[in-house]
Kinemage of the C-alpha trace (Angstrom):
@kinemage 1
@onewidth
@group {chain A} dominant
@subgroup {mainchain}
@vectorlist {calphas} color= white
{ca unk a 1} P -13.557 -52.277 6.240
{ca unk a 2} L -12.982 -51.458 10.319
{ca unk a 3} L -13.017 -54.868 12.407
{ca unk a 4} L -13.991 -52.166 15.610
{ca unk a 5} L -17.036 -51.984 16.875
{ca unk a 6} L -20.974 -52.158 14.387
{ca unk a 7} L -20.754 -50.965 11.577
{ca unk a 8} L -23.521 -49.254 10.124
{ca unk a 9} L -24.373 -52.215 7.714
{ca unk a 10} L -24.537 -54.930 10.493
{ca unk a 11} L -26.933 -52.899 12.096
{ca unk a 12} L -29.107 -51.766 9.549
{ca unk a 13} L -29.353 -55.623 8.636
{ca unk a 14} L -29.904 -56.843 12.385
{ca unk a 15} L -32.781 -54.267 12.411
{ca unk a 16} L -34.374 -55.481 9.183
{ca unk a 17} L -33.563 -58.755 10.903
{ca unk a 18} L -35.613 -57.728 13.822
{ca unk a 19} L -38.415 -56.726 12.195
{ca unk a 20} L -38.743 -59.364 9.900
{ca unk a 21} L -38.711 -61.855 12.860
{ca unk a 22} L -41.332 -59.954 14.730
{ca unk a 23} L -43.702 -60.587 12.098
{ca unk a 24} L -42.736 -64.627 11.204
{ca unk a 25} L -43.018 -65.432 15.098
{ca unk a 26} L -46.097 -66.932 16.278
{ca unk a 27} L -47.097 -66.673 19.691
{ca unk a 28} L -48.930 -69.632 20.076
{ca unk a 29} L -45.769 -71.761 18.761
{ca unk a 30} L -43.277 -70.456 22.023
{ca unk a 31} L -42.748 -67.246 20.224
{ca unk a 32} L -44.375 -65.005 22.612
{ca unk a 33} L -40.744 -64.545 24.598
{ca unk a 34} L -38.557 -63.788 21.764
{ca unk a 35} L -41.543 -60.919 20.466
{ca unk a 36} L -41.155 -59.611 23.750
{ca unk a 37} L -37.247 -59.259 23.667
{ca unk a 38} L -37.958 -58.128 20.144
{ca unk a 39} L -40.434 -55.140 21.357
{ca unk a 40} L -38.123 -54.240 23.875
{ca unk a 41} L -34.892 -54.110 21.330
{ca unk a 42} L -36.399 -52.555 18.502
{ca unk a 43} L -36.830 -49.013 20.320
{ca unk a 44} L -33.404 -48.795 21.992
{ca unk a 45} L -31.610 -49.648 18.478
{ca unk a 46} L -33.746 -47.556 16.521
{ca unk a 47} L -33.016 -44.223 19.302
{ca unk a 48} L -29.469 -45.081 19.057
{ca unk a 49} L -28.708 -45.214 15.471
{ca unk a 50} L -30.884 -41.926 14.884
{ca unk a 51} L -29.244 -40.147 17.538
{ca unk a 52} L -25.167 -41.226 17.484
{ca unk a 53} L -24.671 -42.476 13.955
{ca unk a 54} L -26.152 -39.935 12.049
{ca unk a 55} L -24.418 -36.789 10.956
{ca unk a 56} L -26.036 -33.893 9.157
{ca unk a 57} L -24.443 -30.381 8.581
{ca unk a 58} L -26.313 -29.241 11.969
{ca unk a 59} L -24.913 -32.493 13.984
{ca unk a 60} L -21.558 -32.311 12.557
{ca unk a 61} L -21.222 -28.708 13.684
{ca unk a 62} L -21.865 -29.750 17.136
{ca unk a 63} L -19.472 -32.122 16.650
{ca unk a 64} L -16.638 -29.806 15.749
{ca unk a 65} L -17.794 -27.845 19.285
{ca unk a 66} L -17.675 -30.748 21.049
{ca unk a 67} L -16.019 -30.626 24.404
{ca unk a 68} L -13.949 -33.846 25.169
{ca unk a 69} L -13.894 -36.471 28.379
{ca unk a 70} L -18.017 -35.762 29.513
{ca unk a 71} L -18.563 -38.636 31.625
{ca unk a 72} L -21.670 -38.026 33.488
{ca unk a 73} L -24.955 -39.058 32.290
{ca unk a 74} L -25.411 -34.978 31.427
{ca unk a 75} L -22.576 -35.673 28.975
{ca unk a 76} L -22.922 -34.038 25.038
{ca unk a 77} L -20.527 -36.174 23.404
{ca unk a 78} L -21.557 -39.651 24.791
{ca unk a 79} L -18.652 -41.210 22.885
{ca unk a 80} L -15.619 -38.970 23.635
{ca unk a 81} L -14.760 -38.366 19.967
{ca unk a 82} L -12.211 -35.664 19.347
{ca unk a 83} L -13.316 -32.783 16.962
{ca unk a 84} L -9.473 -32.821 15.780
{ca unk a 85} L -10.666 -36.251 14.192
{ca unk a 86} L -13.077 -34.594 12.068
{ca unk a 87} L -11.197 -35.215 8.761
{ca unk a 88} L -10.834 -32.541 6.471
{ca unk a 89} L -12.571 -33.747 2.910
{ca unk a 90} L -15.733 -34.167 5.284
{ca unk a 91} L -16.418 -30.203 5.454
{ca unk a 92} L -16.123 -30.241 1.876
{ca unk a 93} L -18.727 -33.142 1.342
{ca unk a 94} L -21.302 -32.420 3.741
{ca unk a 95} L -23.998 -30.266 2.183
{ca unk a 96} L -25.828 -27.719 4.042
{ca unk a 97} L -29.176 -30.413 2.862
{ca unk a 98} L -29.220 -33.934 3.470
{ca unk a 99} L -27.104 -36.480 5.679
{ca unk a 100} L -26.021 -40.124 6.444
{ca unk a 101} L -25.398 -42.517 8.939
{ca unk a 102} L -21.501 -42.945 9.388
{ca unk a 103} L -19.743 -45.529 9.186
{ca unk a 104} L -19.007 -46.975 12.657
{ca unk a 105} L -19.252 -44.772 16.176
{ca unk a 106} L -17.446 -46.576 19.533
{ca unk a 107} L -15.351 -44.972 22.399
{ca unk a 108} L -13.196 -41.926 20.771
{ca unk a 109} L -13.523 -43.195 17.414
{ca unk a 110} L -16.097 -42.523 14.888
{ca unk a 111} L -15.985 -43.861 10.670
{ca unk a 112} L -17.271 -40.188 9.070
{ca unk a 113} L -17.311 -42.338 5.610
{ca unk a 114} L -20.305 -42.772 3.567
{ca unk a 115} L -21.396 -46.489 2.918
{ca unk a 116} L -23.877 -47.087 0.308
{ca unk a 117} L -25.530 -50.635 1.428
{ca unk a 118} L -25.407 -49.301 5.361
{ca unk a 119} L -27.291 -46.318 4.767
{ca unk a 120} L -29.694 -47.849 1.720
{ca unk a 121} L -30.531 -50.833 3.828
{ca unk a 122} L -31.325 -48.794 6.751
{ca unk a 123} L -34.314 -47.406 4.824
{ca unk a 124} L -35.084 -50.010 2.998
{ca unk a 125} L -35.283 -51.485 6.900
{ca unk a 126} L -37.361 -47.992 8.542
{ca unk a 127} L -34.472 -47.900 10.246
{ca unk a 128} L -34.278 -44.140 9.276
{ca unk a 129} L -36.812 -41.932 10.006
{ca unk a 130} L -38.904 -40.215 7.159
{ca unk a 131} L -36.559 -37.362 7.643
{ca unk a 132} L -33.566 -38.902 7.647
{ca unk a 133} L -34.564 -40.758 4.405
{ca unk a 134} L -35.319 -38.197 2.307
{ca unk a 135} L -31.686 -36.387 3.606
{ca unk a 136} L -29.796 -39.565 2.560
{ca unk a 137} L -31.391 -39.004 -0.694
{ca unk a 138} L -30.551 -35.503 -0.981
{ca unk a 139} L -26.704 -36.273 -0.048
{ca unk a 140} L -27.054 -38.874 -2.693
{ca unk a 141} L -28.030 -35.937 -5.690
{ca unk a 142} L -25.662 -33.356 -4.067
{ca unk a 143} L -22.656 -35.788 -3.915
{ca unk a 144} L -23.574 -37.434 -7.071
{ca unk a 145} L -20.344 -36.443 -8.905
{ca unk a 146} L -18.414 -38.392 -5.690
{ca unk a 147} L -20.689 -41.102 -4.948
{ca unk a 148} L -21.288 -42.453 -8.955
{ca unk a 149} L -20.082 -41.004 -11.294
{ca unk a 150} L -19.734 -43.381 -14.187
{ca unk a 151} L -20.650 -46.661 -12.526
{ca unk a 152} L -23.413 -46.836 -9.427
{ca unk a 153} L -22.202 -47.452 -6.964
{ca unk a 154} L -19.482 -46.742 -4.930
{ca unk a 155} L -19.167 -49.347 -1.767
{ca unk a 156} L -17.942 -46.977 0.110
{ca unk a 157} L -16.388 -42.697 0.020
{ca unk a 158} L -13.696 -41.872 0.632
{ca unk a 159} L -11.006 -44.630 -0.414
{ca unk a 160} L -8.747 -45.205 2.178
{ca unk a 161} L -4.863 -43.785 1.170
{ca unk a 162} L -1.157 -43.882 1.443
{ca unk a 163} L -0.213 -46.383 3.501
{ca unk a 164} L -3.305 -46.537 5.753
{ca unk a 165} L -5.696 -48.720 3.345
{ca unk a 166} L -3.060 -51.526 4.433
{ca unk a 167} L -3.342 -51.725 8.095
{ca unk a 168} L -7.442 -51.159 7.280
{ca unk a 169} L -7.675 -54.045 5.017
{ca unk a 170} L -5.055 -56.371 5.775
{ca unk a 171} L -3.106 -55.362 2.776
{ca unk a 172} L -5.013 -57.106 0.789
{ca unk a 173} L -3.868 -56.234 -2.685
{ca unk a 174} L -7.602 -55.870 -3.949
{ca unk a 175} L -8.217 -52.880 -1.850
{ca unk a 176} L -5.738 -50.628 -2.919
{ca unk a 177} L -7.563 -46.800 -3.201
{ca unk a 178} L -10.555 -46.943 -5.564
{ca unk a 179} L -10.737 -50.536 -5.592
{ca unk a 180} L -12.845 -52.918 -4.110
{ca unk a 181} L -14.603 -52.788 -0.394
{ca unk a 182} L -12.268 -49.459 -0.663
{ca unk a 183} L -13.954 -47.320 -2.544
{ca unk a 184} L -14.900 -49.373 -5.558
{ca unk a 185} L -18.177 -48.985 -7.534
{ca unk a 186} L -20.289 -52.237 -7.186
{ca unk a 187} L -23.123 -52.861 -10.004
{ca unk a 188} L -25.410 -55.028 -7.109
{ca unk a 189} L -25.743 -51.711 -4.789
{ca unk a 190} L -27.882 -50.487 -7.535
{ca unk a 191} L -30.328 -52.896 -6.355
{ca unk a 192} L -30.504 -50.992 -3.007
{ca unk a 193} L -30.410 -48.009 -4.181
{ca unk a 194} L -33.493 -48.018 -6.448
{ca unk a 195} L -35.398 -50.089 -3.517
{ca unk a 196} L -34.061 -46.800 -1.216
{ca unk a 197} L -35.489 -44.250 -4.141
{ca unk a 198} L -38.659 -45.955 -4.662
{ca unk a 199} L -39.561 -46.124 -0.717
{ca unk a 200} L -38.619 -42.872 -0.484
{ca unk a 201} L -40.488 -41.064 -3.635
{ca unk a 202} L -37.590 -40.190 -5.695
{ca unk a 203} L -37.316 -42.723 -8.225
{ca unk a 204} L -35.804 -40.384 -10.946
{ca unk a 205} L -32.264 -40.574 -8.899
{ca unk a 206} L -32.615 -44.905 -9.526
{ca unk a 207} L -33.866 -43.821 -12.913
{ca unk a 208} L -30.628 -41.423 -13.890
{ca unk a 209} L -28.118 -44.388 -11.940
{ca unk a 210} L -29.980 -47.036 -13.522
{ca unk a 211} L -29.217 -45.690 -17.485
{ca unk a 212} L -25.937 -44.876 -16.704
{ca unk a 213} L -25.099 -48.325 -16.117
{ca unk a 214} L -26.528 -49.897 -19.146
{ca unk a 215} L -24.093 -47.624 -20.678
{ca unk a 216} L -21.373 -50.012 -19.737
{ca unk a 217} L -22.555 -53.614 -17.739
{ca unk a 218} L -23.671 -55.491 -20.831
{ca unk a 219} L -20.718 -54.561 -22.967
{ca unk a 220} L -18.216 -55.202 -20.007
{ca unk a 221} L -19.111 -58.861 -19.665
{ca unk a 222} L -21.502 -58.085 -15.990
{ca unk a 223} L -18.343 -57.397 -13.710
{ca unk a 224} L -18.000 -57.684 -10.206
{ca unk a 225} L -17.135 -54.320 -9.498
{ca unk a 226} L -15.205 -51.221 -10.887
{ca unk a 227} L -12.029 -49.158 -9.888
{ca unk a 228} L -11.234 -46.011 -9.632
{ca unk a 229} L -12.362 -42.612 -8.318
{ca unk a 230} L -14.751 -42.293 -11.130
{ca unk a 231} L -15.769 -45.816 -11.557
{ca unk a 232} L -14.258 -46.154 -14.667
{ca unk a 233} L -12.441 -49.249 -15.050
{ca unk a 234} L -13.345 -52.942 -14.652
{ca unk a 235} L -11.811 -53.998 -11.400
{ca unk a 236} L -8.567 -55.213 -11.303
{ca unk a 237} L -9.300 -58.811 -10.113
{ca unk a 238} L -13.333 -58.769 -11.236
{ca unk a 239} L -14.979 -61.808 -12.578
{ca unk a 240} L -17.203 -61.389 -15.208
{ca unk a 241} L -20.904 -62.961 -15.940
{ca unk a 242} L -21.403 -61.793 -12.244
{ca unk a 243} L -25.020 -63.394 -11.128
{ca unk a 244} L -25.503 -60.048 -8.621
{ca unk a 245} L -24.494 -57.982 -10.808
{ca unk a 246} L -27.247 -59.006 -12.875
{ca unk a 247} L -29.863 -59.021 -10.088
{ca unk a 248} L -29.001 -55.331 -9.086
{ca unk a 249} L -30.137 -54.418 -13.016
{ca unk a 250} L -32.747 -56.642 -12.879
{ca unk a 251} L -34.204 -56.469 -9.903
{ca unk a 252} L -37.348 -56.505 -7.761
{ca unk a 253} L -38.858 -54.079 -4.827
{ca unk a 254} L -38.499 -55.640 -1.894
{ca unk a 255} L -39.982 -53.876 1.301
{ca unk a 256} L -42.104 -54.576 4.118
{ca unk a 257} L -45.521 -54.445 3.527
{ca unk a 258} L -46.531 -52.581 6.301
{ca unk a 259} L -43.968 -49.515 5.187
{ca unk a 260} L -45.886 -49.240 1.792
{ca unk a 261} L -46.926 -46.153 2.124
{ca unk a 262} L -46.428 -44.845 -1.283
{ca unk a 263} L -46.073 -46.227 -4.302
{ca unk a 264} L -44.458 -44.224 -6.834
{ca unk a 265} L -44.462 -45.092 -10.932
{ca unk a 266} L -40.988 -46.480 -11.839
{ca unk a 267} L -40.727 -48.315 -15.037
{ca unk a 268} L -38.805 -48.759 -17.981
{ca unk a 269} L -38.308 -51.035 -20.441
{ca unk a 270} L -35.847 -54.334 -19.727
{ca unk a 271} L -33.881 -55.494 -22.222
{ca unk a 272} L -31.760 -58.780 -22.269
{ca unk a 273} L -28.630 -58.081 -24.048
């Protein structure tokens, strides 16, 4: 959704990328010049993910201060974006606690919308500090009523409207509002989401998502993905007996080992229906 620029999900992945590839290299097998580029990369992505893409109630204050065309290195808003861009559901959904990474950032243009995998992968990935973890979970229990509802979890929030979600998505007839990559409720992201909670301490919020979802999955034949704003309804074009949608109910922890910090209890009962 948004061919312009990196989104936050490419970069959360080519992080996680990063890292794992630091620790598969082998110096003495002519890896000793790609750890070094590695070193070297890893630091300047990290500062400037935390620092542009991330938007808390503090940060997106400064942002509606902002002063526009800075070009010096002294510059506050390195990217130019407008505060008139600032859409308007945004004040509305950013709590006073807790934050995300946005969507996409380039030259006058910044994506305020929340997108699960992006912001789940990034720290799954330590991409996100230990700060900015624990906010992402808080937006995640504050915004629960937008962000899942009745089906974890929604790809993305807000859907894209009128007739905007056409030139966004090619008009593909999939991704009409609600639906889809726009703003459709996908099963698999609860996969992420309880690796996110249990890295972060908080599995009661993969806990609540996860029983919510055998509500429905098992009788609904394992869709694809859901529609509308509440995650109601089996998606439109949605196969069923959906192997990832499977997966993210039954899934694993996946992390790096060396981010195992903490291990909190999470288990319940699986059953095969």
């Amino acid at each position: 959704m948004g061919a312009y620029g990196y989104p936050i999900e490419i970069q959360a992945l080519f992080f996680m990328a990063l890292r794992c590839a630091q620790q598969l290299l082998r110096v003495d097998m002519g890896g000793k010049e790609f750890i070094k580029m590695i070193e070297t990369r890893l630091p300047a992505l990290s500062f400037h993910m935390r620092s542009y893409f991330w938007l808390d109630f503090e940060q997106l204050n400064n942002i509606y201060r902002f002063k526009t065309e800075e070009y010096s290195h002294t510059a506050v808003n390195k990217f130019s974006v407008i505060p008139e861009s600032i859409p308007d559901w945004l004040f509305d959904f950013m709590p006073t606690k807790g934050g995300y990474f946005v969507g996409n950032v380039s030259p006058s243009r910044m994506d305020f919308r929340w997108f699960t995998l992006g912001n789940c992968v990034a720290i799954l990935a330590s991409l996100a500090t230990h700060e900015q973890a624990v906010a992402i979970m808080d937006l995640i229990e504050e915004r629960w009523e937008d962000l899942v509802v009745e089906m974890p979890m929604k790809a993305c929030y807000p859907a894209v409207e009128n007739h905007e979600w056409e030139i966004v998505t090619g008009c593909d007839p999939k991704n009409t509002r609600w639906s889809y990559h726009n703003g459709g409720s996908w099963p698999v992201l609860l996969w992420f989401l309880t690796v996110a909670c249990v890295k972060t301490g908080r599995p009661q919020i993969a806990r609540r998502a996860l029983e919510l979802a055998e509500q429905r999955l098992a009788k609904d034949g394992w869709p694809e993905y859901y529609d509308g704003r509440e995650g109601c309804y089996v998606g439109k074009q949605s196969r069923r007996m959906q192997t990832w949608s499977i997966s993210g109910y039954l899934l694993g922890i996946v992390a790096l080992e060396e981010d195992l910090t903490m291990k909190p209890t999470f288990a319940r009962p699986i059953r095969f229906l």
